[in-house]
C-alpha positions in Angstrom: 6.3 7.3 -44.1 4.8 6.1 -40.7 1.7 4.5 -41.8 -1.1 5.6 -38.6 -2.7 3.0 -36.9 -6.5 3.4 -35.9 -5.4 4.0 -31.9 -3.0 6.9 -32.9 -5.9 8.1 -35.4 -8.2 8.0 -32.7 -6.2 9.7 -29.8 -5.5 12.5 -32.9 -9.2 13.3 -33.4 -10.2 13.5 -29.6 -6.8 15.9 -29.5 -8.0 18.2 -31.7 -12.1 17.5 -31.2 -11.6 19.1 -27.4 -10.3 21.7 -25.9 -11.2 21.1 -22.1 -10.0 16.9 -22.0 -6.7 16.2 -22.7 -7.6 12.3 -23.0 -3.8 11.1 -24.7 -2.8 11.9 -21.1 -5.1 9.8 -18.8 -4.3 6.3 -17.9 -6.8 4.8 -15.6 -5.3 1.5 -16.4 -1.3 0.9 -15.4 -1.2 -1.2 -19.1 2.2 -2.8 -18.3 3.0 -5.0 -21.3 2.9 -3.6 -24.8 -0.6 -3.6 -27.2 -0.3 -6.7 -29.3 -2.3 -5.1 -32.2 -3.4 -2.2 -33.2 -6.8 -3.8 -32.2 -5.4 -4.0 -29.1 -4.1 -0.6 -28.8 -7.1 1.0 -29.9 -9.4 -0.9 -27.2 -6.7 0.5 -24.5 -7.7 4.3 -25.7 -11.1 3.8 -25.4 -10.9 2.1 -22.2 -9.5 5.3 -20.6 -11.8 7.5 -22.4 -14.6 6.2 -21.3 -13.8 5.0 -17.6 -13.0 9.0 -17.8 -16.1 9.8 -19.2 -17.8 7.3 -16.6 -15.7 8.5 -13.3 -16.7 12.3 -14.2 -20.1 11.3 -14.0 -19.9 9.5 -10.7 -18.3 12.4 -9.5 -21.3 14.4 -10.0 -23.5 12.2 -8.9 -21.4 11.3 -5.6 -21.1 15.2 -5.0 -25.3 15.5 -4.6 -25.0 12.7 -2.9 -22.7 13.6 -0.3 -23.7 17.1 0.1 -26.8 15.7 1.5 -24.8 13.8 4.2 -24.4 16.4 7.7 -21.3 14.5 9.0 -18.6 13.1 8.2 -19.9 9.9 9.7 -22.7 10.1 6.8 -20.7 10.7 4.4 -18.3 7.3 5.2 -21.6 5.2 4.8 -22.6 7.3 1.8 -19.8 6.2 0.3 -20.2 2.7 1.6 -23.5 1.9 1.1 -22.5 3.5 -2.9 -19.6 0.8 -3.6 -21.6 -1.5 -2.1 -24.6 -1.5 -3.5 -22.8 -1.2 -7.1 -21.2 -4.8 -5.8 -24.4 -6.4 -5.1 -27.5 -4.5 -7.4 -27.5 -4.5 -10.7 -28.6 -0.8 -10.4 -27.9 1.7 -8.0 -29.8 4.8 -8.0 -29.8 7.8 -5.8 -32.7 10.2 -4.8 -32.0 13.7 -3.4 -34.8 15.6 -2.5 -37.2 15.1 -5.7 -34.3 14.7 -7.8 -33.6 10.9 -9.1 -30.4 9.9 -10.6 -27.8 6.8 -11.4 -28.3 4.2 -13.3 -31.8 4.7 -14.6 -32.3 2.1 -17.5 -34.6 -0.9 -17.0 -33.5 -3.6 -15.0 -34.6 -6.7 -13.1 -33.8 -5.1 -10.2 -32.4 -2.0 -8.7 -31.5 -0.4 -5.4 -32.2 3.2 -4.1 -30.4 5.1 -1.9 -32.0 8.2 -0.4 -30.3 9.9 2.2 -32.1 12.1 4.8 -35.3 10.6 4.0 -38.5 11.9 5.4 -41.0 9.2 6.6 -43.5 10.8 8.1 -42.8 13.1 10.6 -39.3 11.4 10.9 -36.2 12.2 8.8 -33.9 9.0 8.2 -30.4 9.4 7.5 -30.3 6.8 4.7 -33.7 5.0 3.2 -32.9 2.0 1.4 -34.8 0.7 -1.6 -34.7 -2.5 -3.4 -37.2 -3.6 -6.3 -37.2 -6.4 -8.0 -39.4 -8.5 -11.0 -39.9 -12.0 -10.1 -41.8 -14.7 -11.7 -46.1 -14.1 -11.2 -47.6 -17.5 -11.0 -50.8 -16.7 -10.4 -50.9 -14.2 -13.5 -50.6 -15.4 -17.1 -49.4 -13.4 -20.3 -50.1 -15.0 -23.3 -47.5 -14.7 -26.3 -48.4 -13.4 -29.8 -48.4 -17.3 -30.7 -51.1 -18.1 -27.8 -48.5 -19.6 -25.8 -49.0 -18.9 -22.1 -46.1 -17.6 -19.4 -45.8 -16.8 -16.4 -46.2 -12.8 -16.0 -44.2 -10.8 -14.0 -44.5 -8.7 -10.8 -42.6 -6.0 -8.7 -41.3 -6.5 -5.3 -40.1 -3.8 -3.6 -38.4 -4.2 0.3 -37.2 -0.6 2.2 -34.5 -0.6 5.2 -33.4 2.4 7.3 -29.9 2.7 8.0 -29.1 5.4 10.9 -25.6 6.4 11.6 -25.2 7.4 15.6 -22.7 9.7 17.3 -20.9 12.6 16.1 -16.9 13.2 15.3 -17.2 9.3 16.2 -18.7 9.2 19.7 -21.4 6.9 20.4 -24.7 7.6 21.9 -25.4 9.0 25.3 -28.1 6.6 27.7 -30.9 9.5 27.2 -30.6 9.5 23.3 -30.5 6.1 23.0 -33.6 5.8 25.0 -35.3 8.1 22.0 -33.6 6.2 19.3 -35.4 3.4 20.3 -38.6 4.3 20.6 -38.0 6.7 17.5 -37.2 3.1 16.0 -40.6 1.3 17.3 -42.5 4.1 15.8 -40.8 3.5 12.5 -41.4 -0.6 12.8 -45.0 0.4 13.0 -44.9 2.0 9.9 -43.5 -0.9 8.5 -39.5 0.2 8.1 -36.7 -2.3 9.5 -34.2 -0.2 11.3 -30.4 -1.0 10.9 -28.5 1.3 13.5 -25.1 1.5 13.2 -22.5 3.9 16.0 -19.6 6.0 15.1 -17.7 3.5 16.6 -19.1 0.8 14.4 -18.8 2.9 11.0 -15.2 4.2 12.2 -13.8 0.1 12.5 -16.0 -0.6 8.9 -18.0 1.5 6.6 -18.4 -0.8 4.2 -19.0 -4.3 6.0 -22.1 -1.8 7.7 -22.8 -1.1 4.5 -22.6 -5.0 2.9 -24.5 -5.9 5.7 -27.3 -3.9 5.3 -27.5 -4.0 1.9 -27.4 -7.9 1.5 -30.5 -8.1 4.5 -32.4 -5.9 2.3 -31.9 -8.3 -0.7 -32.9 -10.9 1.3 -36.2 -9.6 2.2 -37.1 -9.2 -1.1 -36.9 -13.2 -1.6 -39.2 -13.9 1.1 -42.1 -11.7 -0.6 
């Protein structure tokens, strides 16, 4: 008699525990060399599980987010500015409307992307958010021992990114004219403005969205 190994035990009770996920047949990972243990078998099943369990969840969460894109244009940098800031935040949360979600646990720092923004009586196509603790010299905690630290503080840097042109066509002279003062009116405020054309999000989405992203993180080091 086949004695079963924890991996096959495993992929058995998620079998019968569900009716709606069939996880025995996902493979997220092309696992190309046989498990050397049952250990190693057994980590390979929760793997897929789980980056199932995590990919459904970015689904839902990419789906708000790109419903509130209104072009396809939009939705290219949504995506973007998403992969991107994953690759350079610890955090990356999204805010729809009211509605706040992502990766909400406490971090060091974070970065929020809101698209369709309203700032004052302008709406932005994408505010950007990043918050960060750094080190508060000027205020000191004291530990239950009566040792003193350092204490902490929050600093928090925004960015607009704008996405021009429709079905990739750039600007015309007039509504560039209005973009710019639209954009003077929003440095008043105190908002950087990162304005990017179809042309430019067409050639590269994401080194838009890099670049934005790592100017924002930037800022944050000179407060």
């Amino acid at each position: 008699m086949t004695k079963r190994t924890w991996a096959a035990q495993f992929k058995k009770s998620l079998e019968i525990s569900t009716d709606e996920k069939n996880y025995r047949l996902r493979d997220f990972f092309n696992w190309t060399e046989k498990p050397e243990s049952d250990e190693d078998a057994l980590f390979r099943v929760g793997v897929n599980v789980l980056s199932y369990e995590y990919a459904n969840k970015a689904l839902q969460h990419l789906e708000r987010l790109i419903d509130a894109a209104e072009s396809p244009i939009e939705q290219a940098m949504a995506f973007a500015l998403s992969v991107a800031g994953h690759d350079l935040a610890t955090n990356v949360r999204y805010k729809v409307g009211s509605f706040v979600f992502g990766d909400l646990q406490e971090m060091p720092d974070f970065l929020v992307i809101e698209p369709q923004a309203q700032i004052g009586e302008y709406r932005v196509d994408f505010l950007l958010g990043y918050h960060e603790w750094v080190p508060d010299v000027e205020r000191k905690e004291k530990l239950k021992d009566g040792t003193e630290i350092d204490g902490v503080r929050e600093v928090v840097a925004n960015l607009i990114v704008e996405c021009d042109g429709h079905d990739f066509h750039d600007r015309s002279k007039e509504q560039a004219s209005r973009d710019r003062e639209r954009d003077r009116e929003l440095k008043k405020l105190g908002f950087d403005v990162f304005r990017y054309t179809g042309s430019d999000i067409w050639k590269s989405p994401f080194g838009c969205a890099t670049e934005a992203i790592q100017s924002l993180t930037r800022s944050v080091c000179k407060k």
